[in-house]
C-alpha positions in Angstrom: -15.0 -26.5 -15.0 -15.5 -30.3 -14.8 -11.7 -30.4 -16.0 -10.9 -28.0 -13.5 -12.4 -29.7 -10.8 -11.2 -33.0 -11.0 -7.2 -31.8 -11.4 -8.2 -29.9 -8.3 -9.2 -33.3 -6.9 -6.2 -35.1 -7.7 -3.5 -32.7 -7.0 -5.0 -30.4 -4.1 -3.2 -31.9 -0.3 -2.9 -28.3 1.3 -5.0 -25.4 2.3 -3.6 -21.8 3.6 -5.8 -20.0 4.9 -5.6 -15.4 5.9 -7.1 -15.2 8.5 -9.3 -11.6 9.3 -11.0 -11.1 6.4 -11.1 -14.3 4.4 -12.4 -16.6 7.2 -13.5 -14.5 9.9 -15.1 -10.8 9.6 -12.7 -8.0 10.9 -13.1 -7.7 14.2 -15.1 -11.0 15.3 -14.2 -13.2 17.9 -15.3 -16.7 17.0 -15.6 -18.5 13.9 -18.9 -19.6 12.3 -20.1 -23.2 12.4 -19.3 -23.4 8.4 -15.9 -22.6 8.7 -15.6 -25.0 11.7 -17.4 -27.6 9.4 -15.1 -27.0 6.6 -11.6 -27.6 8.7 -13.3 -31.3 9.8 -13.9 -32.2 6.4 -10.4 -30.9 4.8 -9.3 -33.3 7.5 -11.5 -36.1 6.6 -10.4 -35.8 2.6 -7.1 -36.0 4.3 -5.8 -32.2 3.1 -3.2 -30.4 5.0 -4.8 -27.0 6.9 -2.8 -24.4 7.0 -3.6 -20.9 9.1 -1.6 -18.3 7.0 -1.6 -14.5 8.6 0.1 -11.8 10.3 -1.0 -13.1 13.9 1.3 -14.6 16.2 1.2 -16.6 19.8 0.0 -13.3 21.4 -3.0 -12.1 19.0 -4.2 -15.4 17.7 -6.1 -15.6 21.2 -7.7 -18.6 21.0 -8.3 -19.5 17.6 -6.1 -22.7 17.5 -8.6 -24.3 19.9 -11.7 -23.6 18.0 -10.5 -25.1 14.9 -8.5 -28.5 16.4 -8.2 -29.7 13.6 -6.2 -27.4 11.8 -2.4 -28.7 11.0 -0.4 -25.8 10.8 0.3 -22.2 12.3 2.1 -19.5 9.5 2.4 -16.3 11.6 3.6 -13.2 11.9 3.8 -12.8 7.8 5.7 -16.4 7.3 8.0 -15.6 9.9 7.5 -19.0 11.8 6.0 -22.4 10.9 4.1 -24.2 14.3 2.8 -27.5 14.1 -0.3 -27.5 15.8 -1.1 -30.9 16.6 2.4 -31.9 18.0 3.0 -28.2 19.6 6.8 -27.9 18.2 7.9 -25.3 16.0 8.6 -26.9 11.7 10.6 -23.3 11.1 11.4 -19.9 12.6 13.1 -16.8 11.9 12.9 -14.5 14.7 14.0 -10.5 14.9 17.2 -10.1 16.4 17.0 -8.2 19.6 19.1 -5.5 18.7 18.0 -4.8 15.6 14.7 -4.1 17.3 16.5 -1.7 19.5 18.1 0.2 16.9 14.7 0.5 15.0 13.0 1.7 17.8 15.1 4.4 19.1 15.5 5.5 15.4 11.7 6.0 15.7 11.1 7.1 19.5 14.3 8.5 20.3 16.7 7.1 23.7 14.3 8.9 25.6 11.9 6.4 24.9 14.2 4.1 26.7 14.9 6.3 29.8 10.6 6.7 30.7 11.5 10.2 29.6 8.1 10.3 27.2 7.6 13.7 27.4 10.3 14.3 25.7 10.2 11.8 22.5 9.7 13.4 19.0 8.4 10.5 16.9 7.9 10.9 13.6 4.1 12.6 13.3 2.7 10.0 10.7 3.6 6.6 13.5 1.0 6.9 16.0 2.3 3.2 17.5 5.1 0.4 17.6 3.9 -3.4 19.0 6.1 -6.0 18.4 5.7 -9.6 20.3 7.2 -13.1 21.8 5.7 -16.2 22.5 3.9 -14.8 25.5 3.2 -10.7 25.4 2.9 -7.6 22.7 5.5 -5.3 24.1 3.9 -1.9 22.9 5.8 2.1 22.5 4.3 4.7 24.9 0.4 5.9 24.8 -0.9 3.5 22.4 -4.5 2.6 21.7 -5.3 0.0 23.4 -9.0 -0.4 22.0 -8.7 -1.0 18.7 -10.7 -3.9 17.2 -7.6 -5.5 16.9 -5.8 -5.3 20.1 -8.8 -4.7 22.7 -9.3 -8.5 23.0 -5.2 -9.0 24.5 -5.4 -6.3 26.9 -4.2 -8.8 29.3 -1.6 -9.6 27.5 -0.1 -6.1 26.5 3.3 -5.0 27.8 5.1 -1.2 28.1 8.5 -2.2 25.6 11.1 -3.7 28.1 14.1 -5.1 25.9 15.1 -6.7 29.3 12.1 -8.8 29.7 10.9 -9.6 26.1 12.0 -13.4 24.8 15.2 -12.7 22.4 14.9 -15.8 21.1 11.1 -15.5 19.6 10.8 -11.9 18.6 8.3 -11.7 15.9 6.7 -9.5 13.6 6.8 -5.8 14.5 3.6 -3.6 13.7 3.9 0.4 12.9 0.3 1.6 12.9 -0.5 5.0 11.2 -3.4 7.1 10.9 -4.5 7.1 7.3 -3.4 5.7 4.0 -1.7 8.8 3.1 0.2 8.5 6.7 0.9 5.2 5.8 2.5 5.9 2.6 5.1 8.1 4.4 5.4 6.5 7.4 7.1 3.5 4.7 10.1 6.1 3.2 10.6 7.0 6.5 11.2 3.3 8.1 12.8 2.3 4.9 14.8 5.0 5.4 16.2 4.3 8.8 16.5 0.3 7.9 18.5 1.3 4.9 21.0 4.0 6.8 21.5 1.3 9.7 22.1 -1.7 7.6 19.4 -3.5 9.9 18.3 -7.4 8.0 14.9 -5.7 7.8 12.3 -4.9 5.5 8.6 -3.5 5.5 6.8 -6.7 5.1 3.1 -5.5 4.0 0.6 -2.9 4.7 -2.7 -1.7 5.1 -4.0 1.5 5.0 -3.1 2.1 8.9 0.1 0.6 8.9 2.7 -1.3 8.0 4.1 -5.1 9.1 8.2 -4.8 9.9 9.9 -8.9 9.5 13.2 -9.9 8.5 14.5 -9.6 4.8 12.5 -12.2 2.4 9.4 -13.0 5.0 6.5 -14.2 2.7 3.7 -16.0 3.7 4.3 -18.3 0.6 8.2 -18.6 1.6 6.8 -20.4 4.7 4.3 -22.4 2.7 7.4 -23.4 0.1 9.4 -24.8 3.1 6.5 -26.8 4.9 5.4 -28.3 1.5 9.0 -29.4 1.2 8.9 -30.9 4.8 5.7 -32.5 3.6 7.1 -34.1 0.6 4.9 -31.7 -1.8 5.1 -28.9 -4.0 3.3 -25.6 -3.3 3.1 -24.8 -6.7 0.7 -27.8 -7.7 -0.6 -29.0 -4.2 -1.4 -25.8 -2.9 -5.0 -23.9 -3.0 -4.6 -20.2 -1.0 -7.2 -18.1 0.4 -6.5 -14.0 1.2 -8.2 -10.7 1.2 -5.1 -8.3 1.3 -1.7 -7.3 0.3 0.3 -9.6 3.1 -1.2 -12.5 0.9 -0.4 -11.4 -2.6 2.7 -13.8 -2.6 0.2 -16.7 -1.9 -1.8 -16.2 -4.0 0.2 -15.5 -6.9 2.4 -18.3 -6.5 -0.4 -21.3 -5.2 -1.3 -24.1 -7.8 -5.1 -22.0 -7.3 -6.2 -18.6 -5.2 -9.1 -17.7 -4.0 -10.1 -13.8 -3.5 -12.2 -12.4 -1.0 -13.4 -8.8 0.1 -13.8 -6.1 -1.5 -11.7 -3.6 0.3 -8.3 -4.3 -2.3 -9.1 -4.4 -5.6 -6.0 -6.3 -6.8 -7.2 -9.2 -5.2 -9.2 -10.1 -8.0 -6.9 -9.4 -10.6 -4.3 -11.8 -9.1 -6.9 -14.7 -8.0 -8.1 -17.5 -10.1 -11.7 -17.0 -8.1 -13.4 -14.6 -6.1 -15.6 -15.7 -3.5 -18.7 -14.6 -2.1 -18.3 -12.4 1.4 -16.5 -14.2 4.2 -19.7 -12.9 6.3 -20.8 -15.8 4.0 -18.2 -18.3 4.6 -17.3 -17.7 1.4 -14.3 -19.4 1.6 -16.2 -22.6 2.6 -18.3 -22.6 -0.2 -15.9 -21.7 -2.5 -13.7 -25.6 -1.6 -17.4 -27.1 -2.1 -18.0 -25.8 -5.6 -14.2 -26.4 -6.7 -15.1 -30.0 -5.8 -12.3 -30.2 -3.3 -14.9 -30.8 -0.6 
């Protein structure tokens, strides 16, 4: 460990962080005073912060402001780099419009398009569609509104208008389902119709109500490769990576050292170098005190 800990020491200069689950319990709105603490003092040993998850401008509220300190913005999957502290994008790589188009009429057919919605046959495992830009979550017809995820951006949610939404920043799209076995179909199907329209997509992740839609070869770790180039360091040997779920399996494969948290995916501790207590806990806190990092 004492090894361990001092090659940590020397070689560790960034920190990606999931988000729901790994540093703030599902569903929570603000984070707790140890994970506040712990983005001041990555900053004061001088180590990159990194926010790493499938939230974008929309759904990431207003997490940016209660950790100032941190550096960097991954969202939507890896699909865009943001530098926080000088407000200008490092990297993006946006949904083109019509491939969003052709997705979603493949799934709600063109009478989702016309207002016609008592007329749409949608395939019975999708229960919803959201997809975003800089500014609102364009959402398919009769969605639930009050999930744990969404009820907090009710302001902020948009009926799907393809004349309104921001071409040049469409991010990650979001399928939810109903159950994991939904979920599981609801996959061949959308690969299905991505593969028989050629579209530059690909099912990104998923969870057991759902799955995340980005552009071919979206990884959160593809993002953290191209700002550790940008930052004159390798991801491989200066990065440590904290997830709890299967959008952050590239992470934390690939990081110079991963940290696991939650119980709810049990690969997660087969593909970490350390599990760490409950994030209820700040587990991921403690975890950068006893690695000696902070």
């Amino acid at each position: 460990m004492k090894d361990l800990k001092s090659k940590l020491q020397e070689n560790i200069k960034m920190a990606a962080f999931d988000i729901d689950g790994t540093i703030m319990p599902f569903g929570q709105p603000i984070f707790s005073d140890g994970i506040k603490q712990m983005f001041r003092e990555l900053k004061s040993k001088g180590i990159y912060s990194i926010l790493s998850t499938a939230r974008e401008f929309v759904t990431i509220g207003n997490f940016l402001e209660q950790l100032p300190e941190v550096n960097y913005f991954i969202g939507a999957n890896g699909m865009f780099i943001y530098d926080v502290q000088n407000k200008s994008f490092v990297y993006e790589n946006p949904i083109e419009l019509n491939d969003l188009k052709i997705l979603y009429v493949a799934l709600f057919g063109k009478e989702a398009l016309t207002g016609e919605y008592e007329k749409i046959n949608k395939f019975p495992d999708l229960e919803s569609l959201t997809v975003t830009d800089l500014n609102w979550c364009y959402h398919s017809p009769n969605i639930n509104k009050n999930t744990w995820f969404l009820s907090p951006h009710h302001a902020k949610l948009k009926p799907m208008d393809f004349d309104i939404i921001d071409k040049n920043h469409i991010h990650i799209i979001t399928l939810g389902s109903y159950n994991q076995e939904a979920t599981n179909r609801l996959e061949k199907y959308v690969k299905k119709i991505i593969a028989k329209n050629n579209l530059p997509l690909e099912v990104n992740s998923k969870w057991n109500k759902g799955v995340f839609i980005t552009p071919k070869n979206v990884t959160k770790f593809h993002a953290l490769e191209l700002l550790a180039k940008k930052l004159n360091l390798d991801a491989k040997k200066n990065l440590i990576a904290f997830g709890d779920s299967t959008n952050d399996y590239e992470m934390l494969i690939n990081a110079a050292y991963s940290v696991g948290l939650g119980e709810h995916d049990p690969n997660i501790k087969k593909i970490t170098k350390m599990n760490a207590k409950p994030v209820e806990q700040d587990g991921s806190y403690l975890a950068l005190k006893e690695l000696g990092i902070l």
